[in-house]
Biopython code that builds the backbone (N, CA, C, O; Angstrom):
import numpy as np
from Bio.PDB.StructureBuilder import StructureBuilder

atoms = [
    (1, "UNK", "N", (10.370, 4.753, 19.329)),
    (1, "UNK", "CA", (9.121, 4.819, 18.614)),
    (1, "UNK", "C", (7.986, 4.422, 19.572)),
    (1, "UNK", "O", (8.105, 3.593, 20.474)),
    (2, "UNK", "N", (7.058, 4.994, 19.322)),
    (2, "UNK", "CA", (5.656, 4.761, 20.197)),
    (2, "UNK", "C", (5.314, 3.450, 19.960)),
    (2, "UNK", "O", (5.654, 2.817, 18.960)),
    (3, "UNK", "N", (4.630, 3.027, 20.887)),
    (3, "UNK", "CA", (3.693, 1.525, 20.684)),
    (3, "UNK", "C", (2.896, 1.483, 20.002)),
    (3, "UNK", "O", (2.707, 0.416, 19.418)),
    (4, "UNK", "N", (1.951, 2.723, 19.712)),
    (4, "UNK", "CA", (0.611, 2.841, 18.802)),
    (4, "UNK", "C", (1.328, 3.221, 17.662)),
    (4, "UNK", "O", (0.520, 3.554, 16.794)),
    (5, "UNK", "N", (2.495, 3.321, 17.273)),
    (5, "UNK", "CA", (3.094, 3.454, 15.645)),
    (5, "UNK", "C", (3.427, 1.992, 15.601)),
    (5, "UNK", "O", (2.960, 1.373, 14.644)),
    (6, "UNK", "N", (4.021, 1.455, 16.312)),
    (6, "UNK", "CA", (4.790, 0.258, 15.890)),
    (6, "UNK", "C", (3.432, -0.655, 15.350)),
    (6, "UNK", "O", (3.352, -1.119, 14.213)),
    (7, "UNK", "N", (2.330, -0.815, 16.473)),
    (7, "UNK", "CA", (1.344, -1.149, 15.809)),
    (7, "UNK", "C", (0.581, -1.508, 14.654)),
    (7, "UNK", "O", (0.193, -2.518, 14.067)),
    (8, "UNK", "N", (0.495, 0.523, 14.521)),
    (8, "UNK", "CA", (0.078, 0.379, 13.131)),
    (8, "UNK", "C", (0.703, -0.043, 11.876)),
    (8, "UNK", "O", (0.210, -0.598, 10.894)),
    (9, "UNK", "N", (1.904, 0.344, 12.128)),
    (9, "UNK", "CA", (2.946, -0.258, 10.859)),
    (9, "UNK", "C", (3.291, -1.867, 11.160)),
    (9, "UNK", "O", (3.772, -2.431, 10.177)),
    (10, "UNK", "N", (3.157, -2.566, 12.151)),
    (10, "UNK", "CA", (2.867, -4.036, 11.844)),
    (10, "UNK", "C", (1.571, -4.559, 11.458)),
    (10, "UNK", "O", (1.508, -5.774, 11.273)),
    (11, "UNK", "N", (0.506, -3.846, 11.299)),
    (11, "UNK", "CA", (-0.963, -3.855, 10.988)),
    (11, "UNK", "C", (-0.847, -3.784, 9.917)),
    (11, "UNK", "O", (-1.047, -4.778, 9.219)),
    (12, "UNK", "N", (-0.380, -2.262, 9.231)),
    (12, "UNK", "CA", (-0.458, -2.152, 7.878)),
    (12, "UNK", "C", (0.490, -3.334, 6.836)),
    (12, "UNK", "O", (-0.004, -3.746, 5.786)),
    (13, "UNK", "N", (1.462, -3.644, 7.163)),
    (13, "UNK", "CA", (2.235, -4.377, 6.756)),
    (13, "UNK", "C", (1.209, -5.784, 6.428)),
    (13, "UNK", "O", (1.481, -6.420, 5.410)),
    (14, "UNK", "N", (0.181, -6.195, 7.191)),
    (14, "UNK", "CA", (-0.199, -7.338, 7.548)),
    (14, "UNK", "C", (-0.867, -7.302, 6.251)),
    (14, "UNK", "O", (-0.880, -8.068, 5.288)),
    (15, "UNK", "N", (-1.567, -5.879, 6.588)),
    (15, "UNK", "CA", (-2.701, -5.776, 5.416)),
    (15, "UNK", "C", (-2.451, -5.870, 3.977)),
    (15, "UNK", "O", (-3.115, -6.403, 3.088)),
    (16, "UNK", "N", (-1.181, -5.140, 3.944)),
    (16, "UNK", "CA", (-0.904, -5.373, 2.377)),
    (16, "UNK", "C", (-0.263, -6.489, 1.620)),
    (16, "UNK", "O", (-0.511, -6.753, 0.444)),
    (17, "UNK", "N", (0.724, -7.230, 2.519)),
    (17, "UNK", "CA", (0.771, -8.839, 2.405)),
    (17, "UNK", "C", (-0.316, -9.447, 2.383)),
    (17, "UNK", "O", (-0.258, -10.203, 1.414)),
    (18, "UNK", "N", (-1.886, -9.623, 3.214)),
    (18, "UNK", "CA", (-2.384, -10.118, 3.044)),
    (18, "UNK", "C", (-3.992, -10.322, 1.863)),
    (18, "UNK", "O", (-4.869, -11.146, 1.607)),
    (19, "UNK", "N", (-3.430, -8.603, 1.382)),
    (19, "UNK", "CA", (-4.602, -8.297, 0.065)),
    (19, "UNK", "C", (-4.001, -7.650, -0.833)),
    (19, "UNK", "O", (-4.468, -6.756, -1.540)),
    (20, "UNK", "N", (-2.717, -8.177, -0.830)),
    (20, "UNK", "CA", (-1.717, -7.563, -1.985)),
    (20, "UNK", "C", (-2.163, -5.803, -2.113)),
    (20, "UNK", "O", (-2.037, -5.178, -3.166)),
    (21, "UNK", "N", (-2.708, -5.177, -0.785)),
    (21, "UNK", "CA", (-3.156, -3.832, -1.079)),
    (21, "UNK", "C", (-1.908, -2.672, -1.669)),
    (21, "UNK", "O", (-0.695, -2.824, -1.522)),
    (22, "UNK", "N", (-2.565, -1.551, -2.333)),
    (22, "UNK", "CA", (-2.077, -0.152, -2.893)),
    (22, "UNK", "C", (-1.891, 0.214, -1.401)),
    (22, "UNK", "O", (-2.634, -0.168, -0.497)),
    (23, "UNK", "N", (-0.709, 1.071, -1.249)),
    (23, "UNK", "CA", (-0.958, 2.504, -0.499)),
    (23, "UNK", "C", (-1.922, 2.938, -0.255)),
    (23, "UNK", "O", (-2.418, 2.865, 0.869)),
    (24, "UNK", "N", (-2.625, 3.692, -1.556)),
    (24, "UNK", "CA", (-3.621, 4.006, -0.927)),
    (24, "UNK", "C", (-4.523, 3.288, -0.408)),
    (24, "UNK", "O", (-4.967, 3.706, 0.661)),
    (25, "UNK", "N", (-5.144, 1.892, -1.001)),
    (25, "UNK", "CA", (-5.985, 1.296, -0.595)),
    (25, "UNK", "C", (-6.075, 1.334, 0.877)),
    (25, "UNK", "O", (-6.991, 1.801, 1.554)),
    (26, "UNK", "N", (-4.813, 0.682, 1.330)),
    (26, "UNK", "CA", (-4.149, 0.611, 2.593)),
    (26, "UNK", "C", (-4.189, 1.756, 3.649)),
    (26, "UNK", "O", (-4.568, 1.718, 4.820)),
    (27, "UNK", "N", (-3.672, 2.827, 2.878)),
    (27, "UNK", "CA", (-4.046, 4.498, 3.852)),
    (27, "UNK", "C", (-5.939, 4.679, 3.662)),
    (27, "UNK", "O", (-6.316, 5.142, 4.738)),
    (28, "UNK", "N", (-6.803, 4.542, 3.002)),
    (28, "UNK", "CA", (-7.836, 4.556, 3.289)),
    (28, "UNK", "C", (-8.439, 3.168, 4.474)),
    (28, "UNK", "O", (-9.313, 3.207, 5.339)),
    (29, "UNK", "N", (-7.897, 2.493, 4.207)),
    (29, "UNK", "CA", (-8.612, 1.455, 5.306)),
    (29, "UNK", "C", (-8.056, 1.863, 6.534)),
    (29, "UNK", "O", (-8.984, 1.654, 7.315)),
    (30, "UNK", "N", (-6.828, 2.456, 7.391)),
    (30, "UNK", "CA", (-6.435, 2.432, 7.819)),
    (30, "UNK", "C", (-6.553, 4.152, 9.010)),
    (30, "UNK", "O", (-6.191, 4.392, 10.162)),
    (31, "UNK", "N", (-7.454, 5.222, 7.593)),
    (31, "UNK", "CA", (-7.791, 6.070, 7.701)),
    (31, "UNK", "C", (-6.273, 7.499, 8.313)),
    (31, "UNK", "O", (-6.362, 8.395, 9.152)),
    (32, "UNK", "N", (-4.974, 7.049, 7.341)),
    (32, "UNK", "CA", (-3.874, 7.994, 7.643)),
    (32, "UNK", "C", (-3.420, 8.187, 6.235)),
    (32, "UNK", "O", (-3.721, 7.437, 5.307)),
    (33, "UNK", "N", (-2.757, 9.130, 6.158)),
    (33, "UNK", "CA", (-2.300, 9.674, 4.569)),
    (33, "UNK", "C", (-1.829, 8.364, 4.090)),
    (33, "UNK", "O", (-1.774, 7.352, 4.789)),
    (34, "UNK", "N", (-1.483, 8.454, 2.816)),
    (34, "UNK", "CA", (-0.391, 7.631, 2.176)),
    (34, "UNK", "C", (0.790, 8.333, 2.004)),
    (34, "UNK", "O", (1.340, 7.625, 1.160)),
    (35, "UNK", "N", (1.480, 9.159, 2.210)),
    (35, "UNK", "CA", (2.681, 9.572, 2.600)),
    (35, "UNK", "C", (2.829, 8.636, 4.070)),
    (35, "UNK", "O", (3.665, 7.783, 3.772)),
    (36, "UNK", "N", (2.489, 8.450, 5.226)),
    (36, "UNK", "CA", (2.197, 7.912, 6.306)),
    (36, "UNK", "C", (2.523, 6.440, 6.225)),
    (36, "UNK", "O", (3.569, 6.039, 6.738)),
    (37, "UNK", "N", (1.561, 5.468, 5.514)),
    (37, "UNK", "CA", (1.613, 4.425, 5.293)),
    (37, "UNK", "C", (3.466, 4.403, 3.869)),
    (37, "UNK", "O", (4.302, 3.511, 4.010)),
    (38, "UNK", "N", (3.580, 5.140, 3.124)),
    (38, "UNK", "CA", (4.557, 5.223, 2.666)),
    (38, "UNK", "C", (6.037, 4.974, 3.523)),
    (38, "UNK", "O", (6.929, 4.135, 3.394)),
    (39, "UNK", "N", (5.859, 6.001, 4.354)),
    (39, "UNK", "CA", (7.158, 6.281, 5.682)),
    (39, "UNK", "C", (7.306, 5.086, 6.225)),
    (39, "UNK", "O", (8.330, 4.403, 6.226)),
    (40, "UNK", "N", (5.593, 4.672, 6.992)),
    (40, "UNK", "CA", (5.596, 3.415, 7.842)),
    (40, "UNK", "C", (6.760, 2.225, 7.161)),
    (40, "UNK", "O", (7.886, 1.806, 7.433)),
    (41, "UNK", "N", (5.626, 1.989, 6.049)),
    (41, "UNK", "CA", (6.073, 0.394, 5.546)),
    (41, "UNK", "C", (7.649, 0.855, 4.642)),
    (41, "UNK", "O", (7.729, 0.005, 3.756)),
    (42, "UNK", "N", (8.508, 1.530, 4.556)),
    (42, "UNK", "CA", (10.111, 1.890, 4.154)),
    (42, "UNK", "C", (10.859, 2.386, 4.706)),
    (42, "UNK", "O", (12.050, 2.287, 4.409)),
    (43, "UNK", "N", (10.426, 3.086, 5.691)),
    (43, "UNK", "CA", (11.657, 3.783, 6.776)),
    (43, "UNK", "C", (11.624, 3.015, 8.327)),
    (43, "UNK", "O", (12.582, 2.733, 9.047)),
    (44, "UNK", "N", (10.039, 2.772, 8.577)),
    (44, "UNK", "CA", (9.781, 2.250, 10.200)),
    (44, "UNK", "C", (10.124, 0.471, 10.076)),
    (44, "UNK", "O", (10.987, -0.207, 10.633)),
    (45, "UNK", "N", (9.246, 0.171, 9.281)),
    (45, "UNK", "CA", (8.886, -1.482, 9.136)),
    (45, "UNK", "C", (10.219, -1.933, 9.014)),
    (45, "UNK", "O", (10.386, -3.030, 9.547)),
    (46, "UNK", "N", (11.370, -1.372, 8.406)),
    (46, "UNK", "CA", (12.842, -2.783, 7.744)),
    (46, "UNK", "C", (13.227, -2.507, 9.571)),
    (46, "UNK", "O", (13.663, -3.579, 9.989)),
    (47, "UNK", "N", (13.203, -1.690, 10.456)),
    (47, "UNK", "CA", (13.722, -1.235, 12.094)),
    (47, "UNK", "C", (13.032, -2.384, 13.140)),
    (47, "UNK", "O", (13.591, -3.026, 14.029)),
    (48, "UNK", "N", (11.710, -2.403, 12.735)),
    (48, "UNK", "CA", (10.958, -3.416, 13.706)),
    (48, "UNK", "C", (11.218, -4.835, 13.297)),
    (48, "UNK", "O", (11.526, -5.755, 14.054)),
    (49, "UNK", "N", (10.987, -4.909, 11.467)),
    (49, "UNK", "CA", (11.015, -6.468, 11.669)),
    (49, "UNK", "C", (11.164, -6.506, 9.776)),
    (49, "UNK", "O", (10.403, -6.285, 8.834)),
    (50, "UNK", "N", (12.594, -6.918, 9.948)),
    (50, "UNK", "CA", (12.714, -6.900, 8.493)),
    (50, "UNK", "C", (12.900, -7.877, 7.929)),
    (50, "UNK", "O", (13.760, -8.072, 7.070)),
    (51, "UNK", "N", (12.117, -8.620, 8.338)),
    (51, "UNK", "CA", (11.252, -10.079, 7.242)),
    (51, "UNK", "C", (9.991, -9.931, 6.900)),
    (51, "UNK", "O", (9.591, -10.459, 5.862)),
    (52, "UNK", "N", (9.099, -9.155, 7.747)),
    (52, "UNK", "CA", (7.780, -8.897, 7.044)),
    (52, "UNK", "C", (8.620, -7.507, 6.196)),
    (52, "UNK", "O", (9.269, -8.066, 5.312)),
    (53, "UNK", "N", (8.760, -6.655, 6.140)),
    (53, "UNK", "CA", (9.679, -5.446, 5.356)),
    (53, "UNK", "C", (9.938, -6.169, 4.056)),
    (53, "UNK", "O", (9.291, -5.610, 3.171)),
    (54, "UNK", "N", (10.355, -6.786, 3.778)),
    (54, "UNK", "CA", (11.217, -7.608, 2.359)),
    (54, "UNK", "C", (9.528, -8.462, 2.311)),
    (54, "UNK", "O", (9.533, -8.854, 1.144)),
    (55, "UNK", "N", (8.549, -8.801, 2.745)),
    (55, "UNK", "CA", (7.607, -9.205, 2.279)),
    (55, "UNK", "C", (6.576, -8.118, 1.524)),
    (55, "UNK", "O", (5.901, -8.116, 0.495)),
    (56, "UNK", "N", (6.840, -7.212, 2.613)),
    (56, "UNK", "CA", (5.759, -5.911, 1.880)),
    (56, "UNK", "C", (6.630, -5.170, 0.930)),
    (56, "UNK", "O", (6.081, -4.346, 0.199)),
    (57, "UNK", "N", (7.702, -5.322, 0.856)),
    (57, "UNK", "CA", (8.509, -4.227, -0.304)),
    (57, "UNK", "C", (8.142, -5.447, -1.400)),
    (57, "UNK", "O", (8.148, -5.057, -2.567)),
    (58, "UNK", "N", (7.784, -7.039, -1.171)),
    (58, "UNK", "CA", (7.725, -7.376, -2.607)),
    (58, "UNK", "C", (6.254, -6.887, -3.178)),
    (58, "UNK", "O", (6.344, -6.444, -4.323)),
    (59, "UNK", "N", (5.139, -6.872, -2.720)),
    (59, "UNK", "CA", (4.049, -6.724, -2.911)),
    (59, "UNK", "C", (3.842, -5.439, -3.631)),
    (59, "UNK", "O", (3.094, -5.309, -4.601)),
    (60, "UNK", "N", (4.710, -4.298, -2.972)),
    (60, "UNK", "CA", (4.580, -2.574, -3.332)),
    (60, "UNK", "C", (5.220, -3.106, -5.007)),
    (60, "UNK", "O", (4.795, -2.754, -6.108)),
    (61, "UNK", "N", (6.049, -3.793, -4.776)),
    (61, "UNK", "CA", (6.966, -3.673, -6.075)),
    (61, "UNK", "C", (5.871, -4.123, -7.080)),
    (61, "UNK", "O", (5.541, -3.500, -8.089)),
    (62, "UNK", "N", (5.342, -5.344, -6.630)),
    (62, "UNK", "CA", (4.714, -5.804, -7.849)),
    (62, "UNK", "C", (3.422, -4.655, -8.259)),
    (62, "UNK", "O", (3.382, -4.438, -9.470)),
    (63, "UNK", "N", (2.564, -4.036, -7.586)),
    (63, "UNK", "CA", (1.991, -2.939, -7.524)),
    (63, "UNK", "C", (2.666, -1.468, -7.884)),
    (63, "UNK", "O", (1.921, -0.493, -7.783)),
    (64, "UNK", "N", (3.697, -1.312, -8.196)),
    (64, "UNK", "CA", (4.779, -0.176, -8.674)),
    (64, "UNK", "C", (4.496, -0.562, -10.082)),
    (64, "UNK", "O", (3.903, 0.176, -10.870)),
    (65, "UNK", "N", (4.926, -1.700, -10.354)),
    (65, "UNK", "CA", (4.774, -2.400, -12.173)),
    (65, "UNK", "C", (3.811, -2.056, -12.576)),
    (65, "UNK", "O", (3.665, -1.319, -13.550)),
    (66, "UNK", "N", (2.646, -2.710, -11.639)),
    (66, "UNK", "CA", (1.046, -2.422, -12.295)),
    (66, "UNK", "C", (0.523, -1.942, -12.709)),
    (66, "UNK", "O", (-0.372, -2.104, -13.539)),
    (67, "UNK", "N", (1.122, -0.891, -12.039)),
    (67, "UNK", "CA", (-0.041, 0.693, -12.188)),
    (67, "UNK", "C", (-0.315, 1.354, -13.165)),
    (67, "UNK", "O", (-1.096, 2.301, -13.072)),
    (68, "UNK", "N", (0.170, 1.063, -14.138)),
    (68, "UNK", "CA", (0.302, 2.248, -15.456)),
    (68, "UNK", "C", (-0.220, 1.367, -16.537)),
    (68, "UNK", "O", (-0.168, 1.637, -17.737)),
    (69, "UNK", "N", (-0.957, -0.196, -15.771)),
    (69, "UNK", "CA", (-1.733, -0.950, -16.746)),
    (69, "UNK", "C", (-2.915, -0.347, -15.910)),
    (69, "UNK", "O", (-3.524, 0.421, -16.653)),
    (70, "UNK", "N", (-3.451, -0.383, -14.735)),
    (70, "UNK", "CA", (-4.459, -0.262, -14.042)),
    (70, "UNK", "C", (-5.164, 1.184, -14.141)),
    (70, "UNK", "O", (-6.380, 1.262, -13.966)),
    (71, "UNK", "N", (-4.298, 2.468, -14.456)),
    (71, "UNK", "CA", (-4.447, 3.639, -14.983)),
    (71, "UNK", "C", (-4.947, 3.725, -16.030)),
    (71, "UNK", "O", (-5.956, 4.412, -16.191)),
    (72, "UNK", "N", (-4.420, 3.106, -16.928)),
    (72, "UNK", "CA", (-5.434, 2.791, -18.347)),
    (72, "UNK", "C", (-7.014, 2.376, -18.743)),
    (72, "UNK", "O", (-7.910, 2.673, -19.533)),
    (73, "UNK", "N", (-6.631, 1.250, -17.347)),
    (73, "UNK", "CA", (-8.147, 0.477, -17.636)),
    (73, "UNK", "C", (-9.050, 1.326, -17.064)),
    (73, "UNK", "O", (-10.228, 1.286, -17.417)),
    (74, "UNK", "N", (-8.494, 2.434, -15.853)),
    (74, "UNK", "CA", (-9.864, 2.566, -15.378)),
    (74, "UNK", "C", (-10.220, 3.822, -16.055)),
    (74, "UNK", "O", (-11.353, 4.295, -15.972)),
    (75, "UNK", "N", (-9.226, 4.395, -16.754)),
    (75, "UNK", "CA", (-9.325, 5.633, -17.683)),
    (75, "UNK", "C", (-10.382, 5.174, -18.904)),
    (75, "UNK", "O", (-10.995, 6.000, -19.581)),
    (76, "UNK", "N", (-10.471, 4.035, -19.038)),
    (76, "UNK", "CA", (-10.989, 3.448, -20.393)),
    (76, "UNK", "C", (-12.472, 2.918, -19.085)),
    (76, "UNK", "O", (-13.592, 3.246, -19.476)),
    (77, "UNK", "N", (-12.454, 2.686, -18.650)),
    (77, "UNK", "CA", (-13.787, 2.108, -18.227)),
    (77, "UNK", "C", (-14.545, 3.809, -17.905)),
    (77, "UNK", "O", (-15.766, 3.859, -17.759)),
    (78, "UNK", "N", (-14.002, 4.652, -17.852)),
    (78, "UNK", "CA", (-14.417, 6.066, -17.254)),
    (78, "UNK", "C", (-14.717, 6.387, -18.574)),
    (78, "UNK", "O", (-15.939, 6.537, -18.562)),
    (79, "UNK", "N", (-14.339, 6.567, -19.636)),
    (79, "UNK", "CA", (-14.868, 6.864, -21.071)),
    (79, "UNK", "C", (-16.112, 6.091, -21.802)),
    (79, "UNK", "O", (-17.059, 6.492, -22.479)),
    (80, "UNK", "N", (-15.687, 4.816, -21.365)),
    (80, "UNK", "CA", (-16.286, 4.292, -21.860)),
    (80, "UNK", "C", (-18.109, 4.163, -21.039)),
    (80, "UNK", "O", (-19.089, 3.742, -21.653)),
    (81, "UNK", "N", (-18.121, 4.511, -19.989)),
    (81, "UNK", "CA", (-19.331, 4.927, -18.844)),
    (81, "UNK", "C", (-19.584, 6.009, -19.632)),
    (81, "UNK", "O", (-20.673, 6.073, -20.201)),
    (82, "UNK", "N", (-18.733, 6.916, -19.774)),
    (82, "UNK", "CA", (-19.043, 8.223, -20.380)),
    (82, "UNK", "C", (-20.080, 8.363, -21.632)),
    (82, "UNK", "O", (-21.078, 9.079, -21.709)),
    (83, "UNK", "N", (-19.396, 7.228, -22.831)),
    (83, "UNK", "CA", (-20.670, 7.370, -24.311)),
    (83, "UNK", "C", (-21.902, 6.124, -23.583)),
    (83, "UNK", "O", (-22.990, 6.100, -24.158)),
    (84, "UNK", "N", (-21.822, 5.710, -23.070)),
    (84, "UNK", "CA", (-23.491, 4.817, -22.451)),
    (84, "UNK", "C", (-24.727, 5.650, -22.645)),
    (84, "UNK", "O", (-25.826, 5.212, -22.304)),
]
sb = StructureBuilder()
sb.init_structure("model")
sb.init_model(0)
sb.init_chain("A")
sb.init_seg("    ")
for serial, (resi, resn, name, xyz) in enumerate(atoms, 1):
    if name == "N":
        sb.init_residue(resn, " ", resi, " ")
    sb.init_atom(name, np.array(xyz, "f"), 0.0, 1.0, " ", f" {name:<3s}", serial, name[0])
structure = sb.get_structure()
């Protein structure tokens, strides 16, 4: 693996341990798909260093749960902008 991958996938890793970030959040700051950041942090990250790996798979997880509360709200804050 390249140096400028290993990099970024110990970067990204950092980032989402350290702001409990989404994928995407994470692929926009980072400015690469989220398929990308997907691959990185589950196929590359457990190869380089799989103690931060088991840190960022807990974070995705708890953000896997979330989402389908966080889909709601912002569906409801988008309607609700809507009759204003």
């Amino acid at each position: 693996m390249k140096d400028y991958i290993e990099e970024r996938v110990l970067e990204a890793a950092k980032y989402i341990i350290d702001y409990r970030a989404t994928i995407r959040k994470t692929a926009r700051v980072f400015g690469v798909s989220k398929s990308t950041i997907h691959k990185d942090i589950t196929e590359r990250l457990p190869k380089i260093n799989p103690q931060v790996a088991k840190e960022a798979k807990q974070v995705l997880d708890v953000n896997k749960a979330e989402r389908h509360i966080r889909g709601g709200k912002a569906t409801k804050m988008k309607y609700k902008s809507m009759n204003v």
